[in-house]
N, C-alpha and C positions, 0 to 999 in steps of 0.2 A: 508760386505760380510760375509758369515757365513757356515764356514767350519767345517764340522762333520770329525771326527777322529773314523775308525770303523775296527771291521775284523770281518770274518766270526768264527773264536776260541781264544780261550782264550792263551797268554801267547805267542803271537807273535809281542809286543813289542808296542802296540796300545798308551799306556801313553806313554811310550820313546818317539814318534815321535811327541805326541800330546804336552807333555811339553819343550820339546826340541825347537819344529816350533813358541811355545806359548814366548820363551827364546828370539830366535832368532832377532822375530819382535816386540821387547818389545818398540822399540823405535815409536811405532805406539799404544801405550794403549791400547791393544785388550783386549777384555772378554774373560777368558777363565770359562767354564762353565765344572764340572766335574758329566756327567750325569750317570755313574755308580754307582748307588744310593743305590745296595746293596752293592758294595764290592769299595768306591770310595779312591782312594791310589793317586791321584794328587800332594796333598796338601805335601805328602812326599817329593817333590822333589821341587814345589813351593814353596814351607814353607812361604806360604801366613801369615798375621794377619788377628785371623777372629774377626769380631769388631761387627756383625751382627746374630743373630737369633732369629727363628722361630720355631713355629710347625705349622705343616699342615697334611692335610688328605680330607676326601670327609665326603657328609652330609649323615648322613644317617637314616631312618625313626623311626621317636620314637611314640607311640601310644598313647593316650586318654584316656584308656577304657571305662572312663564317658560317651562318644560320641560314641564308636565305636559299632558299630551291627552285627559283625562279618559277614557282607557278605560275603565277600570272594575277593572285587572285585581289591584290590590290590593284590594281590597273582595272580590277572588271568592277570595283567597287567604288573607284572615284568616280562621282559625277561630270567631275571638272578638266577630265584626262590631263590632270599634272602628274602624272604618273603612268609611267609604259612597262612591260617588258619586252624585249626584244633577243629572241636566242637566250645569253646567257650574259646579259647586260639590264639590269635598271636605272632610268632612266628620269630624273627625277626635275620637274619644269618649277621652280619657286613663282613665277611671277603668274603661273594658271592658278596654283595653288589659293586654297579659302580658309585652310588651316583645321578643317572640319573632325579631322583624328582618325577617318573612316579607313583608311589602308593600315593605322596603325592597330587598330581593333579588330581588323579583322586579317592580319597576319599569323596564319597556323603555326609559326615555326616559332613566333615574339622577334623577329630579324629586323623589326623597324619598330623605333624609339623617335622622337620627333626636341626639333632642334628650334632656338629662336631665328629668324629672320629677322634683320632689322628695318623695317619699313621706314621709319620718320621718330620723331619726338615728339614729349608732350615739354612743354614750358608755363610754368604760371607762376603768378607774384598778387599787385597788387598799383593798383592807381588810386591811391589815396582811400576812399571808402568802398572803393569796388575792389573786390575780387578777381581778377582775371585768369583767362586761359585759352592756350592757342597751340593746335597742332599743326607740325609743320612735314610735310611729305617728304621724303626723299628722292632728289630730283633719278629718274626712271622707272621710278615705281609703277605700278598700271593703276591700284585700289588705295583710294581713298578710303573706304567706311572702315577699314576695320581701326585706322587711326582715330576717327570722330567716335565711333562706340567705346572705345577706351579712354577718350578726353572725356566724352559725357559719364563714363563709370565713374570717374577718377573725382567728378567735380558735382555733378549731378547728384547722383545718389546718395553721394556721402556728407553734402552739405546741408546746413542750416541755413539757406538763404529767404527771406520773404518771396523775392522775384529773381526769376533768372533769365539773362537776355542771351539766345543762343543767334548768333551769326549765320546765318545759310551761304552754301556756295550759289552762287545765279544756275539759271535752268530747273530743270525737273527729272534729274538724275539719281542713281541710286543714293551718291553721298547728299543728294538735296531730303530724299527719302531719309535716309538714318537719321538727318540733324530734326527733322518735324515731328519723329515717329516718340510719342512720348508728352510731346508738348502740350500745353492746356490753350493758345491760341497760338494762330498762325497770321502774323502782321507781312502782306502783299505790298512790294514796293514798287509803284509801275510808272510810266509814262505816259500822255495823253497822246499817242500817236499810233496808227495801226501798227505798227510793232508790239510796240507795249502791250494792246490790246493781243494781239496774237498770244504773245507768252504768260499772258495774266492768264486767259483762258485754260491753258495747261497747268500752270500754277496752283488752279482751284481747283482743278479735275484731281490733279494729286491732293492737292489736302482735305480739303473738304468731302470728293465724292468718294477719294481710294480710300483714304485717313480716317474720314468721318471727323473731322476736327475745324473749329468754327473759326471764322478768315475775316479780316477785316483790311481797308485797303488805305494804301496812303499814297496821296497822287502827287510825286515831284513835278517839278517844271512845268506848271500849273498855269496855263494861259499860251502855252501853243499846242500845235496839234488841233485836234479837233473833240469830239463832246462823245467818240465811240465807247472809252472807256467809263465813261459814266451813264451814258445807255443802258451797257452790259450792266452794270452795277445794280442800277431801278431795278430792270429784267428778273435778275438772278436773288435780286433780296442779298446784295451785300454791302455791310455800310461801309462807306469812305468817312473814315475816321480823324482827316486831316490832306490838308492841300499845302502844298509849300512851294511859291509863286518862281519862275523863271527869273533869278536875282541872278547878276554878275558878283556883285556882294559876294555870294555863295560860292558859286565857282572860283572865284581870288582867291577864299578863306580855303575850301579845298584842295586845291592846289598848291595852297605850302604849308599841308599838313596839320590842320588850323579846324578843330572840331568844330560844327556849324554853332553849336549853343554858346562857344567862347569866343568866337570872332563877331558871333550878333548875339547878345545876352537877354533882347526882348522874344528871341523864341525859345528861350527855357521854360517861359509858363506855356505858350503853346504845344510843349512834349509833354508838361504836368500834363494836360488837356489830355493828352491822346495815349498817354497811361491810362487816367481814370475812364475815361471812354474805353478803352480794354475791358479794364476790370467790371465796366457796365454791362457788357457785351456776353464776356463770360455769366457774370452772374446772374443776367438773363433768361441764359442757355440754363444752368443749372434747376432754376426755378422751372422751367418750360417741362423738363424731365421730371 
Protein backbone atom coordinates (compact mmCIF):
# COMPACT_ATOMS: atom_id res chain seq x y z
CA UNK A 1 0.00 0.00 0.00
CA UNK A 2 1.28 3.24 -0.64
CA UNK A 3 0.43 6.21 1.30
CA UNK A 4 1.23 9.80 0.36
CA UNK A 5 1.56 12.32 3.37
CA UNK A 6 0.39 15.90 2.02
CA UNK A 7 -1.20 19.42 2.92
CA UNK A 8 -2.42 22.04 1.19
CA UNK A 9 0.54 24.73 3.07
CA UNK A 10 3.41 24.50 4.46
CA UNK A 11 4.24 24.21 8.26
CA UNK A 12 1.17 22.24 9.37
CA UNK A 13 3.20 19.48 10.55
CA UNK A 14 3.05 17.13 7.15
CA UNK A 15 6.71 15.39 8.24
CA UNK A 16 5.66 14.97 11.98
CA UNK A 17 2.77 12.74 11.00
CA UNK A 18 4.61 11.39 7.94
CA UNK A 19 7.77 10.17 10.32
CA UNK A 20 5.93 9.48 13.20
CA UNK A 21 3.15 6.89 11.18
CA UNK A 22 6.66 5.77 9.24
CA UNK A 23 8.09 5.21 13.45
CA UNK A 24 5.06 3.70 14.31
CA UNK A 25 4.82 0.62 11.75
CA UNK A 26 8.42 0.12 11.61
CA UNK A 27 7.87 -3.28 12.74
CA UNK A 28 6.43 -3.90 8.98
CA UNK A 29 9.83 -2.44 6.98
CA UNK A 30 7.89 0.16 5.13
CA UNK A 31 9.65 2.54 2.57
CA UNK A 32 9.66 5.60 3.49
CA UNK A 33 10.25 7.82 0.48
CA UNK A 34 11.12 11.76 1.41
CA UNK A 35 9.62 13.55 -1.98
CA UNK A 36 10.15 17.10 -0.97
CA UNK A 37 13.01 17.31 -3.12
CA UNK A 38 13.66 21.00 -2.54
CA UNK A 39 13.49 21.64 0.94
CA UNK A 40 13.68 17.50 2.17
CA UNK A 41 14.06 17.56 6.29
CA UNK A 42 12.94 13.75 6.97
CA UNK A 43 16.16 12.38 7.44
CA UNK A 44 16.29 14.91 10.68
CA UNK A 45 14.21 12.86 12.52
CA UNK A 46 14.82 9.40 10.84
CA UNK A 47 18.57 9.84 11.03
CA UNK A 48 18.56 7.08 8.42
CA UNK A 49 22.44 5.86 7.20
CA UNK A 50 22.56 6.90 3.69
CA UNK A 51 24.83 4.20 2.06
CA UNK A 52 23.64 5.01 -1.46
CA UNK A 53 23.96 7.88 -4.37
CA UNK A 54 23.31 9.19 -7.29
CA UNK A 55 22.86 12.09 -9.77
CA UNK A 56 20.07 12.47 -11.88
CA UNK A 57 18.40 14.89 -14.21
CA UNK A 58 16.72 14.61 -17.78
CA UNK A 59 18.51 14.38 -21.28
CA UNK A 60 18.67 17.14 -23.01
CA UNK A 61 19.46 18.07 -26.68
CA UNK A 62 23.04 18.82 -27.76
CA UNK A 63 23.71 19.75 -31.54
CA UNK A 64 26.11 18.63 -34.36
CA UNK A 65 26.63 21.73 -36.22
CA UNK A 66 28.66 19.53 -38.71
CA UNK A 67 25.05 17.96 -39.68
CA UNK A 68 22.73 20.63 -38.62
CA UNK A 69 21.00 23.04 -41.60
CA UNK A 70 19.46 25.09 -39.34
CA UNK A 71 15.96 24.47 -40.48
CA UNK A 72 14.35 25.32 -37.86
CA UNK A 73 12.28 22.24 -37.47
CA UNK A 74 13.14 21.29 -33.85
CA UNK A 75 12.27 24.60 -32.42
CA UNK A 76 8.74 24.32 -34.29
CA UNK A 77 8.52 20.92 -32.59
CA UNK A 78 9.19 21.79 -28.90
CA UNK A 79 6.25 22.52 -26.93
CA UNK A 80 8.49 24.06 -24.24
CA UNK A 81 10.44 26.53 -26.59
CA UNK A 82 13.94 25.37 -24.98
CA UNK A 83 15.00 25.39 -28.17
CA UNK A 84 15.41 28.35 -31.09
CA UNK A 85 16.98 28.84 -34.16
CA UNK A 86 17.91 32.01 -34.88
CA UNK A 87 19.91 32.80 -38.48
CA UNK A 88 22.63 30.44 -38.18
CA UNK A 89 22.83 29.83 -34.45
CA UNK A 90 20.99 27.14 -32.14
CA UNK A 91 20.16 28.02 -29.29
CA UNK A 92 19.50 25.61 -26.69
CA UNK A 93 17.66 26.81 -22.90
CA UNK A 94 18.32 23.56 -20.39
CA UNK A 95 16.36 24.82 -17.50
CA UNK A 96 12.69 25.28 -20.26
CA UNK A 97 13.75 21.99 -21.31
CA UNK A 98 11.35 18.56 -20.12
CA UNK A 99 13.71 16.13 -21.73
CA UNK A 100 10.74 14.99 -23.89
CA UNK A 101 13.24 13.73 -26.97
CA UNK A 102 10.96 15.48 -29.46
CA UNK A 103 13.61 17.78 -31.40
CA UNK A 104 15.77 14.84 -31.29
CA UNK A 105 13.36 12.66 -33.20
CA UNK A 106 12.50 14.76 -35.34
CA UNK A 107 15.74 15.97 -36.70
CA UNK A 108 15.98 15.23 -40.58
CA UNK A 109 19.64 15.49 -40.78
CA UNK A 110 20.29 13.02 -36.99
CA UNK A 111 22.45 16.66 -35.82
CA UNK A 112 20.99 16.22 -32.24
CA UNK A 113 21.79 13.36 -29.93
CA UNK A 114 20.87 14.33 -26.31
CA UNK A 115 23.00 14.77 -23.32
CA UNK A 116 22.44 14.20 -19.33
CA UNK A 117 21.84 17.36 -17.27
CA UNK A 118 22.33 16.96 -13.88
CA UNK A 119 19.43 18.26 -12.01
CA UNK A 120 19.83 16.83 -8.10
CA UNK A 121 20.54 13.33 -6.62
CA UNK A 122 18.79 10.47 -5.28
CA UNK A 123 20.33 9.17 -1.82
CA UNK A 124 19.01 6.14 0.16
CA UNK A 125 20.12 3.73 3.01
CA UNK A 126 18.12 2.67 5.92
CA UNK A 127 16.91 3.74 9.62
CA UNK A 128 16.91 0.60 11.21
CA UNK A 129 13.72 -1.42 9.82
CA UNK A 130 12.66 1.36 7.38
CA UNK A 131 14.03 1.83 4.22
CA UNK A 132 14.52 5.20 3.21
CA UNK A 133 14.92 7.70 0.28
CA UNK A 134 15.22 11.24 -0.43
CA UNK A 135 15.77 13.43 -3.45
CA UNK A 136 17.68 16.45 -3.08
CA UNK A 137 17.44 19.33 -5.89
CA UNK A 138 20.03 21.26 -7.03
CA UNK A 139 20.11 24.52 -5.75
CA UNK A 140 18.87 26.79 -9.28
CA UNK A 141 17.14 24.22 -10.79
CA UNK A 142 13.48 25.37 -11.93
CA UNK A 143 11.75 21.38 -11.85
CA UNK A 144 11.22 19.45 -9.36
CA UNK A 145 9.25 16.30 -10.73
CA UNK A 146 11.42 14.95 -12.89
CA UNK A 147 13.77 14.23 -9.58
CA UNK A 148 10.58 12.74 -7.57
CA UNK A 149 9.54 10.32 -10.74
CA UNK A 150 13.04 8.83 -10.60
CA UNK A 151 13.14 8.52 -6.64
CA UNK A 152 9.69 6.86 -6.84
CA UNK A 153 10.99 4.62 -10.04
CA UNK A 154 14.13 3.78 -8.30
CA UNK A 155 12.26 2.72 -4.80
CA UNK A 156 8.57 2.40 -5.65
CA UNK A 157 8.30 0.11 -8.30
CA UNK A 158 11.06 -2.10 -7.75
CA UNK A 159 10.41 -2.68 -4.08
CA UNK A 160 8.90 -5.41 -1.94
CA UNK A 161 7.64 -3.21 0.67
CA UNK A 162 3.96 -4.07 2.53
CA UNK A 163 3.54 -0.04 2.91
CA UNK A 164 5.19 2.75 1.55
CA UNK A 165 5.03 6.24 3.17
CA UNK A 166 5.85 8.98 0.38
CA UNK A 167 6.42 12.60 1.89
CA UNK A 168 4.58 15.42 -0.15
CA UNK A 169 6.18 18.79 -0.74
CA UNK A 170 3.32 21.48 0.93
CA UNK A 171 0.88 23.24 -1.68
CA UNK A 172 -0.92 21.61 -4.61
CA UNK A 173 1.79 21.91 -7.27
CA UNK A 174 3.04 19.87 -9.96
CA UNK A 175 5.78 18.07 -7.75
CA UNK A 176 2.70 17.71 -4.97
CA UNK A 177 0.92 16.19 -8.28
CA UNK A 178 3.75 13.54 -9.12
CA UNK A 179 4.51 12.44 -5.32
CA UNK A 180 0.21 11.39 -5.17
CA UNK A 181 -0.10 10.36 -8.65
CA UNK A 182 0.05 6.45 -8.01
CA UNK A 183 -0.70 6.28 -4.45
CA UNK A 184 -3.50 4.09 -2.92
CA UNK A 185 -4.46 6.82 -0.13
CA UNK A 186 -3.72 10.28 0.35
CA UNK A 187 -3.35 11.33 4.23
CA UNK A 188 -4.22 15.67 4.39
CA UNK A 189 -2.24 17.38 7.03
CA UNK A 190 -4.12 20.49 7.97
CA UNK A 191 -4.77 23.03 10.76
CA UNK A 192 -7.98 24.29 12.39
CA UNK A 193 -7.63 27.86 11.14
CA UNK A 194 -9.01 29.49 8.04
CA UNK A 195 -5.84 28.94 6.46
CA UNK A 196 -5.64 25.57 6.83
CA UNK A 197 -9.02 25.40 5.75
CA UNK A 198 -8.31 27.28 2.55
CA UNK A 199 -5.43 24.97 1.39
CA UNK A 200 -7.12 21.76 2.71
CA UNK A 201 -9.71 22.65 0.08
CA UNK A 202 -7.23 22.70 -2.86
CA UNK A 203 -5.62 19.79 -1.45
CA UNK A 204 -8.69 17.65 -1.94
CA UNK A 205 -9.62 19.22 -5.22
CA UNK A 206 -6.24 17.81 -6.33
CA UNK A 207 -6.54 14.38 -4.90
CA UNK A 208 -9.63 13.20 -4.64
CA UNK A 209 -11.51 15.27 -7.43
CA UNK A 210 -8.35 15.64 -10.24
CA UNK A 211 -6.75 12.12 -8.83
CA UNK A 212 -9.87 10.28 -8.10
CA UNK A 213 -7.86 9.06 -5.01
CA UNK A 214 -9.51 8.53 -1.39
CA UNK A 215 -8.10 11.34 1.44
CA UNK A 216 -8.49 11.12 4.78
CA UNK A 217 -7.51 14.09 7.29
CA UNK A 218 -5.35 14.45 10.21
CA UNK A 219 -5.88 17.72 12.14
CA UNK A 220 -2.55 19.06 14.00
CA UNK A 221 -2.77 21.65 16.72
CA UNK A 222 -6.09 20.50 17.60
CA UNK A 223 -8.01 23.00 19.96
CA UNK A 224 -7.23 26.37 18.50
CA UNK A 225 -8.64 27.90 15.50
CA UNK A 226 -11.93 27.35 15.06
CA UNK A 227 -14.40 24.14 14.00
CA UNK A 228 -14.22 25.34 9.84
CA UNK A 229 -12.10 22.69 9.17
CA UNK A 230 -14.30 19.96 10.57
CA UNK A 231 -17.58 21.56 9.13
CA UNK A 232 -15.83 21.14 5.67
CA UNK A 233 -15.02 17.68 6.58
CA UNK A 234 -19.07 16.47 7.74
CA UNK A 235 -19.98 18.42 4.33
CA UNK A 236 -17.75 16.80 1.93
CA UNK A 237 -17.89 13.08 3.65
CA UNK A 238 -14.11 13.16 4.68
CA UNK A 239 -13.04 11.26 7.77
CA UNK A 240 -10.56 12.89 10.12
CA UNK A 241 -8.64 10.04 10.90
CA UNK A 242 -6.72 11.63 14.03
CA UNK A 243 -6.39 14.83 15.95
CA UNK A 244 -3.07 15.66 17.64
CA UNK A 245 -3.73 18.45 20.53
CA UNK A 246 -1.77 21.92 20.58
CA UNK A 247 1.27 20.51 22.92
CA UNK A 248 4.42 22.51 23.54
CA UNK A 249 5.73 19.01 24.52
CA UNK A 250 5.52 18.65 20.57
CA UNK A 251 7.03 21.78 19.39
CA UNK A 252 10.27 21.36 22.07
CA UNK A 253 10.60 17.62 20.64
CA UNK A 254 10.38 19.35 17.02
CA UNK A 255 12.52 21.62 17.26
CA UNK A 256 15.75 19.69 18.18
CA UNK A 257 15.08 17.23 15.89
CA UNK A 258 13.31 14.82 18.12
CA UNK A 259 10.51 12.55 16.14
CA UNK A 260 7.12 13.13 17.84
CA UNK A 261 6.66 9.20 18.74
CA UNK A 262 10.19 9.26 20.48
CA UNK A 263 10.23 12.32 22.50
CA UNK A 264 6.36 11.13 23.61
CA UNK A 265 6.29 7.16 23.15
CA UNK A 266 2.34 7.18 24.36
CA UNK A 267 1.39 8.28 20.83
CA UNK A 268 3.01 5.47 18.88
CA UNK A 269 -0.21 3.39 19.59
CA UNK A 270 -2.17 6.53 18.55
CA UNK A 271 -0.18 6.32 14.69
CA UNK A 272 -0.97 2.32 15.18
CA UNK A 273 -4.51 3.84 15.29
CA UNK A 274 -4.40 5.97 12.28
CA UNK A 275 -2.57 3.32 10.01
CA UNK A 276 -5.23 0.74 10.55
CA UNK A 277 -7.90 3.48 10.18
CA UNK A 278 -6.16 3.86 6.66
CA UNK A 279 -6.10 0.53 5.85
CA UNK A 280 -10.16 0.70 7.03
CA UNK A 281 -10.67 3.51 4.76
CA UNK A 282 -8.95 1.88 1.86
CA UNK A 283 -10.63 -1.36 2.13
CA UNK A 284 -13.80 0.12 2.36
CA UNK A 285 -13.37 1.96 -0.82
CA UNK A 286 -12.37 -1.25 -2.46
CA UNK A 287 -15.41 -3.16 -1.35
CA UNK A 288 -17.74 -0.18 -2.48
CA UNK A 289 -16.25 -0.78 -6.15
Amino acid sequence: MIICVASGKGGTGKTTVATSLALSIAGQAPLFLDCDVEEPNAALFLKPELIDQEEVGILIPEVDFDKCTYCGRCAVVCAWHAIAVVGRRVLVFPELCHGCGSCTLSCPEGAIHEVLHVMGRLESGRAGPIAFGHGILNVGEAMAVPIIRQLKAKHVANANHSVAILDASPGTSCPVVETMRGSDFVLLVTEPTPFGLHDLRLAVQVARDELGLPVGVVINRDGMGDSGVDNYCAAEGIPILMRIPLDRRIARAISGGEALVEALPEYRPRFVELYERILAQFDSRKEAR
